[in-house]
N, C-alpha and C positions, 0 to 999 in steps of 0.2 A: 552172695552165697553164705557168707560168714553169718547176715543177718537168721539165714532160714537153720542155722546148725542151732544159733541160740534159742531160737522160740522152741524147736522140739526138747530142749534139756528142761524150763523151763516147767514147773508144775503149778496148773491154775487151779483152784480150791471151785469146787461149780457145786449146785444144790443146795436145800436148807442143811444147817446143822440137825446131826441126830440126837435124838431126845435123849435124855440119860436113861429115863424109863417108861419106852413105848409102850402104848396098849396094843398086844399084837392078841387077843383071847378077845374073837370076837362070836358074838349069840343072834339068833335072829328072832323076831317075836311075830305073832301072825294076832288081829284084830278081829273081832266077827264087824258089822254094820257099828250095834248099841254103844260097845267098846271104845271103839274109834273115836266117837263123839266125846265120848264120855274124859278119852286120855286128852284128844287135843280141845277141848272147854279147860281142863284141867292144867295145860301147858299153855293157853293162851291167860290164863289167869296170873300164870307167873311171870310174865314178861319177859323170861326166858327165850334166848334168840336159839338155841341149837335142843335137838329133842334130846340124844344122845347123854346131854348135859342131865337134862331134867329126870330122865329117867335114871340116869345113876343117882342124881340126889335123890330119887324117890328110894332105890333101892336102900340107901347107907344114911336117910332119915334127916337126911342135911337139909330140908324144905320144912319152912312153916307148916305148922299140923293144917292150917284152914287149906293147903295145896292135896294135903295125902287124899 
């Protein structure tokens, strides 16, 4: 019995750590057919693993000009 009093006093830490400073402003973008092509030839040339990534360095100019 004594065992089951201690574990519920107990506080276990569970989850990732929170970010200091989350991106919670989030946008959506829609593509036609030509677009599409055009962004991911564009995001396949960067080697770039996450699009999210690429398209915010597109936005704030942090990608080689030969990317834009």
């Amino acid at each position: 019995m004594k065992k089951e009093d201690n574990k519920s006093t107990q506080r276990h830490k569970a989850g990732r750590t929170p970010k200091s400073d989350p991106a919670i402003f989030r946008y959506s973008i829609s593509f036609n057919e030509q677009q599409l092509v055009a962004f991911l030839t564009r995001f396949d040339e960067t080697g770039m693993k996450v699009k999210a990534h690429f398209i915010t360095a597109c936005i704030f100019n942090k990608l080689s000009p030969q990317y834009i």
